[in-house]
C-alpha positions in Angstrom: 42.8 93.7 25.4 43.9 91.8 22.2 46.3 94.8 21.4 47.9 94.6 25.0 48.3 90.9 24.8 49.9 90.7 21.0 52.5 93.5 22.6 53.1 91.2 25.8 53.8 87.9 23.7 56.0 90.6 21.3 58.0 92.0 24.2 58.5 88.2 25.6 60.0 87.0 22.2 62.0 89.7 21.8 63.7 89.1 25.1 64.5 85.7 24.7 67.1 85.3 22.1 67.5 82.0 22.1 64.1 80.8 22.5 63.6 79.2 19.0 61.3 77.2 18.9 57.7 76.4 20.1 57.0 72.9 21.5 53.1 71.9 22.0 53.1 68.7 24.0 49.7 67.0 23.3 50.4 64.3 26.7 47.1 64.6 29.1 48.5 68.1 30.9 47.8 69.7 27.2 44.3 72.1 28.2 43.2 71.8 24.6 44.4 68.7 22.4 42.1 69.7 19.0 42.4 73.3 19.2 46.7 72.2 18.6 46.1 70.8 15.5 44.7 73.8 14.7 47.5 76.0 15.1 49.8 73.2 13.8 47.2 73.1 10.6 47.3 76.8 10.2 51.0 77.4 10.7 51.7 74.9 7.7 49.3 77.5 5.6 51.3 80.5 6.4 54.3 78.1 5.3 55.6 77.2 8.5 57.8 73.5 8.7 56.6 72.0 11.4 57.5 68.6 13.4 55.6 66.0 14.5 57.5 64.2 17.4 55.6 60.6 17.2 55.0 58.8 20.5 57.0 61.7 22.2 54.9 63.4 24.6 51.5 62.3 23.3 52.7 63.2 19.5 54.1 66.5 20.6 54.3 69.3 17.3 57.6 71.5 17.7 56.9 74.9 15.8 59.3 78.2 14.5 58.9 80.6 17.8 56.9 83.7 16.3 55.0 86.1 17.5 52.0 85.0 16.1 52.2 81.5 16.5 52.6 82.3 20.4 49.9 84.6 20.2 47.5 82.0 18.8 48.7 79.4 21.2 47.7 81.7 24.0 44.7 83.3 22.2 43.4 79.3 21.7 44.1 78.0 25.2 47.0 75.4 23.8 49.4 74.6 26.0 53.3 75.1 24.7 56.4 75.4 26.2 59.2 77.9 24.6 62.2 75.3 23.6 65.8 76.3 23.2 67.9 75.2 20.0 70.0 72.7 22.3 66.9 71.0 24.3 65.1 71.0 20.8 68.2 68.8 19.5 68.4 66.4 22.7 65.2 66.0 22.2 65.7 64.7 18.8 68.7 63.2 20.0 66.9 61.1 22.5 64.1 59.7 20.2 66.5 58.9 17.3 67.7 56.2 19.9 67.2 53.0 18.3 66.1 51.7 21.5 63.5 54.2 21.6 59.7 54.3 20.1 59.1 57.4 18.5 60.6 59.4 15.7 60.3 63.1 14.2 58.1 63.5 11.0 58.2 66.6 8.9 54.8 68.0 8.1 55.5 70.7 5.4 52.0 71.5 3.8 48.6 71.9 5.1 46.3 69.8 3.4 43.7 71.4 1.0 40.3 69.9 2.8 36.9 68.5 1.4 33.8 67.3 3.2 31.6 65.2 1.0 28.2 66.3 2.1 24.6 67.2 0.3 24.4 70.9 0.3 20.8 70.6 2.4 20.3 70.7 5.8 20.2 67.6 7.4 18.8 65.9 11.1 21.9 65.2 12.5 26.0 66.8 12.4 29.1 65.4 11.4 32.0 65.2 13.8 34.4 66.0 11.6 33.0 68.9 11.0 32.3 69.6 14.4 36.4 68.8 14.8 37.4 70.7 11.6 35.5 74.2 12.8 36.3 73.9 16.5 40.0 73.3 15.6 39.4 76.7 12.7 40.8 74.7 9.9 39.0 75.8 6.5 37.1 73.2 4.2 35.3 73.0 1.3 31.4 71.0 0.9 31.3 69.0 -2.0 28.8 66.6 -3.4 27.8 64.6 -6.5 28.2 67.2 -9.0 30.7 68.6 -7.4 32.6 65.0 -7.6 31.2 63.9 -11.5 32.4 67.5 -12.3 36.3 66.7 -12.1 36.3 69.3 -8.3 38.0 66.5 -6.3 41.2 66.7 -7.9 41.6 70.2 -6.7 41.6 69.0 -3.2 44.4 66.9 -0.9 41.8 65.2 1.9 38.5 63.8 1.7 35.9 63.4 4.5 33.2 60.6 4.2 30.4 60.4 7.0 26.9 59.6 7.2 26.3 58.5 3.7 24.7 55.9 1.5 26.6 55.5 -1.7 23.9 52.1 -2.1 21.4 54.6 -3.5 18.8 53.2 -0.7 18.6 56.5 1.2 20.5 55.8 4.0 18.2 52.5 4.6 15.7 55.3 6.2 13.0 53.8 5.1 10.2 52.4 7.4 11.1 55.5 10.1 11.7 58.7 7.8 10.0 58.1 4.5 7.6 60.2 5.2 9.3 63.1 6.2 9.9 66.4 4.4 13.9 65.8 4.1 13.7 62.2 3.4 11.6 63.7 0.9 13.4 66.2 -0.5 16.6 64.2 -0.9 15.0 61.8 -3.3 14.0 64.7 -5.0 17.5 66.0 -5.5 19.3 62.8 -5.5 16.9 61.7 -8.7 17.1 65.5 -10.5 21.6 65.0 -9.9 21.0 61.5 -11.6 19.1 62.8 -14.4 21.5 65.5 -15.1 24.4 63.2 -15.5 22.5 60.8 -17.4 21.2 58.0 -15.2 18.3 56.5 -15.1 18.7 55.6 -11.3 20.2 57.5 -8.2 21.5 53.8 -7.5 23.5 54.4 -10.7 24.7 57.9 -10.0 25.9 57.0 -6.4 28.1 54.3 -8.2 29.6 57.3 -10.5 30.9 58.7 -7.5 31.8 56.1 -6.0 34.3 55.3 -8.7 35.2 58.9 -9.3 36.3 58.9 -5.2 38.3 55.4 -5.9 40.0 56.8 -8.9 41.2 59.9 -6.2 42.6 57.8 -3.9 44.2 55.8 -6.7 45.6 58.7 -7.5 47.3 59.4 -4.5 44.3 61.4 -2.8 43.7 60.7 1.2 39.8 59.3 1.8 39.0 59.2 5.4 35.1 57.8 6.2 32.9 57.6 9.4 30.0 55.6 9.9 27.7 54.3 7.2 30.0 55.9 4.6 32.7 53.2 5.5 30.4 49.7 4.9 28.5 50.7 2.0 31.5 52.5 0.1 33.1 49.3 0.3 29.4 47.4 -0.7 29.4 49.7 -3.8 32.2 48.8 -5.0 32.2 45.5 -4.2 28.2 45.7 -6.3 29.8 47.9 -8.8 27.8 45.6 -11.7 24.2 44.5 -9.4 21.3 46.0 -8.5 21.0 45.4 -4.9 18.2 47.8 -4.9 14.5 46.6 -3.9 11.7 48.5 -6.1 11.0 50.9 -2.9 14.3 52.5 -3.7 14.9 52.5 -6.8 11.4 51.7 -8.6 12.6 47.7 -9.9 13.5 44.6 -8.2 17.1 44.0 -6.8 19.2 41.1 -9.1 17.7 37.8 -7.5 21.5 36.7 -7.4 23.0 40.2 -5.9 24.4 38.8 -3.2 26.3 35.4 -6.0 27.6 38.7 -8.2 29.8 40.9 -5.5 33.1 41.2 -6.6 35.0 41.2 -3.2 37.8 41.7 -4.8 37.1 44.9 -5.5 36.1 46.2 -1.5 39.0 48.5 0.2 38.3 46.7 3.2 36.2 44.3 3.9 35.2 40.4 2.3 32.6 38.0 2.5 29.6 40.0 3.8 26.1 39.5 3.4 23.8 42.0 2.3 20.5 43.2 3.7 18.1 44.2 1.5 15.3 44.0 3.3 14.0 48.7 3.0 12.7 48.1 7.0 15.7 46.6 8.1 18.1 49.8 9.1 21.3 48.0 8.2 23.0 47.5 5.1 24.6 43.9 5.7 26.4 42.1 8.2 29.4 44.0 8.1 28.8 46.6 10.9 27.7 45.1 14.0 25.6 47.9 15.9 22.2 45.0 16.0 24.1 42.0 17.2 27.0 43.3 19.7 26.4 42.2 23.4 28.6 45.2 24.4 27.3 47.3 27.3 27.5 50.9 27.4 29.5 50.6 30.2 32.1 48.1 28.6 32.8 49.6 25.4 35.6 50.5 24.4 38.4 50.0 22.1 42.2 49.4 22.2 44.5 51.4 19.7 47.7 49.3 18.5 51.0 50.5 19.3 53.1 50.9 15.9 57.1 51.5 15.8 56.9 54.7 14.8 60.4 54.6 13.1 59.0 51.4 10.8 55.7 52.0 10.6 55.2 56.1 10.7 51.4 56.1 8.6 49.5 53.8 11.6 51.9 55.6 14.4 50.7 59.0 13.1 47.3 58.0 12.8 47.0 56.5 16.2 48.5 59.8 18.1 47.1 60.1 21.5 47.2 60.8 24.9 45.3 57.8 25.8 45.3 54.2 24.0 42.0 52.8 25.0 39.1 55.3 23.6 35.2 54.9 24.9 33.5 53.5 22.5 30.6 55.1 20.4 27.6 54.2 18.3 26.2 55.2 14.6 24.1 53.8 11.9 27.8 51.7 11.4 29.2 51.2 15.1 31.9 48.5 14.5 33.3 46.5 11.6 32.9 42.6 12.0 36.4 41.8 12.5 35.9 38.3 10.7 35.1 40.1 7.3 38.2 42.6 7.5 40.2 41.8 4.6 44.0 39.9 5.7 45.8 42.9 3.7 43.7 45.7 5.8 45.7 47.5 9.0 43.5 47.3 12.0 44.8 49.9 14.5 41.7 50.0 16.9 40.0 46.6 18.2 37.9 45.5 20.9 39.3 42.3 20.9 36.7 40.4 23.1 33.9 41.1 21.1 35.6 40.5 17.6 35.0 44.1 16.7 37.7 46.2 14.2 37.2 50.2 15.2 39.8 52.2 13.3 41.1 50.9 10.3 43.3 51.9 7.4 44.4 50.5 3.8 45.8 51.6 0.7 45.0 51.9 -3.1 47.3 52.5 -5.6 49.0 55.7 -4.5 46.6 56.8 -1.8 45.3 55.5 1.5 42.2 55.1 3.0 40.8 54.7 6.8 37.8 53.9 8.0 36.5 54.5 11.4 33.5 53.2 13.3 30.9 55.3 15.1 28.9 58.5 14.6 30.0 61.1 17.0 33.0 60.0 19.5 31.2 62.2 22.2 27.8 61.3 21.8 27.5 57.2 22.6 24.3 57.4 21.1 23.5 59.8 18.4 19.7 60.1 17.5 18.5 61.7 14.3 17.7 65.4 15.2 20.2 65.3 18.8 21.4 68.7 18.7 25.2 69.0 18.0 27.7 68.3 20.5 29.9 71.6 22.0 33.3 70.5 21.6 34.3 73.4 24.1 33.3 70.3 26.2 35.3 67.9 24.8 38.6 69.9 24.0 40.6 67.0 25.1 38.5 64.0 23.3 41.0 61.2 22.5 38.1 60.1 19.9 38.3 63.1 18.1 41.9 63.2 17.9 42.5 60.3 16.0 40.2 62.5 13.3 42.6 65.4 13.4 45.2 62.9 13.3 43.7 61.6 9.7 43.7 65.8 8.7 47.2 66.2 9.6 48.5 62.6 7.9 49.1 64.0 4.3 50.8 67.0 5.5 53.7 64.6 5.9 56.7 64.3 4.1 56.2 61.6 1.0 59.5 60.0 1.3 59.5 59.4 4.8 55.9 57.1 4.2 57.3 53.6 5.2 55.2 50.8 4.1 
């Protein structure tokens, strides 16, 4: 059947002369909005150029008409429509307008693709690698060693998700201490600290955490998801304090932890307050999952709308076919919108309850974003939940803005605006 088809999509090509180039339009008619950026990811690794028309059609991708690029559009259920050289430059024509909001981005290189994860099994998935295989795009697991060991500059895109770079476990304490893989990450987390010379895991996970801030600094693209967003930042910010009780880390936190952050040096986010209390399943009052009065029902959030021909990094990462996306809950739900930091980009908000979402900074030569919530499919996803089927959830305006953070560095340098 596969033969007969690849001949059919040959036979069609070859009869269309002028039919140059393919356009995937990504508006709500698209029948599968992640499995596009996988054959927009995979044609920029066979060396494709590829356009990304911003705000034009739901952030429509224009593609070379090939055979095999057609073939994969119809093998993957992606919509596409075959696009003439002159409509192609109308096209163009008509969003170079001044007057109109949207704009043509080059991607030209497909983003070489790491996932920051321990190497054991774990209770619970990670949507972006839920996104990242049901879209086929190819990355690489990495962890500590992997990091310490100089691996990360080998690599374009880094994926942060449930993590705990405070060296407290992932604040698991009172619930899971007692349970064989609670167990055995202690087990590996001390043996990795040992290795590299540390007397504390609390130590190590600052190691990395600097190794990862000196990648972005770089110019190396972090994207984080749930508790990987607060306590990154609370690292950093603790970079020179224990904030680690004795059930973590075998001594007693600094009295005056909370006197010695260094704010200053957070990506995102000022004046929080720890928790250091091992039964409390929070790491301070930065993420707002104990203390939102937000219904199931009533959450949601808001996505900004960016001038795409000014502002091309948020418009890019806000790509959509809808503009207000269902909320979702994780260990970190939602950033406290009064402790965002004035220089910080907040592209996704739920205003009335003072929450930030979906937001996105820079470092030295890189950029960061952070975003809110464990699985943007699950509302509520409970350690061991089995993994959500994406065939599902092809069309997930959640899990777009993800793919939308894969595709970002593909982009042409020059045409970043700040």
């Amino acid at each position: 059947m596969l033969k007969w088809i690849c001949l059919f999509v040959c036979l069609l090509v070859a009869g269309v002369s002028n039919a140059n180039y393919l356009l995937i339009p990504m508006e709500s008619a698209q029948t599968n909005h992640l499995k596009a950026y996988g054959v927009a990811y995979n044609a920029l690794k066979k060396g494709h150029e590829i356009q990304w028309l911003l705000n034009y059609r739901g952030g429509s991708f224009v593609l070379p008409l090939t055979a095999d690029l057609r073939t994969a559009c119809m093998l993957k259920g992606v919509s596409f429509e075959v696009v003439p050289p002159a409509r192609l430059n109308a096209i163009l024509a008509e969003i170079a307008s001044p007057e109109v909001n949207a704009d043509a981005m080059k991607l030209e290189k497909a983003p070489k693709v790491a996932v920051y994860s321990p190497k054991e099994k774990k209770p619970w998935d990670d949507a972006v690698t839920l996104a990242l295989t049901y879209a086929e795009v190819p990355y690489d697991v990495v962890y500590d060693s992997d990091l310490l060991d100089g691996k990360l500059k080998e690599y374009d895109w880094l994926h942060l998700h449930h993590e705990d770079f405070t060296g407290q476990v992932g604040k698991f304490y009172r619930s899971y201490r007692h349970m064989e893989w609670y167990k055995e990450e202690e087990r590996v987390n001390r043996e990795t600290a040992a290795k590299y010379g540390y007397a504390k895991v609390s130590d190590l996970k600052k190691a990395v955490a600097r190794t990862i801030r000196d990648y972005v600094n770089n110019g190396g693209f972090m994207f984080a998801m749930c508790s990987a967003t607060d306590t990154y930042d609370i690292v950093l910010a603790a970079m020179h304090v224990d904030i680690c009780v004795s059930a973590f880390d075998g001594d007693p936190a600094d009295p005056d932890a909370q006197e010695k952050l260094v704010y200053a040096n957070a990506f995102a986010f000022k004046d929080f307050t720890l928790e250091m209390n091992p039964n409390v399943y929070e790491y301070s009052d930065i993420d707002v999952t104990d203390t939102r009065k937000v219904s199931e029902r009533d959450d949601y959030f808001v996505l900004f709308e960016f001038s795409a021909k000014w502002d091309p990094v948020p418009t890019m990462l806000c790509q959509n076919h809808e503009t207000v996306i269902r909320g979702f809950m994780g260990q970190t739900t939602a950033f406290n919108k009064s402790l965002v930091k004035s220089n910080v980009l907040i592209m996704g908000e739920n205003k009335a309850a003072n929450e930030a979402r979906y937001i996105h900074g820079e470092h030295g030569k890189g950029t960061w974003t952070f975003y809110g919530g464990h699985d943007p499919e699950d509302y509520q996803h409970f350690v061991g939940d089995p993994k959500t089927d994406l065939d599902l959830h092809k069309d997930s305006p959640g899990y777009r803005l993800i793919l939308n953070n894969l595709l970002f560095p593909a982009a042409r340098k020059k045409q970043h605006k700040t």
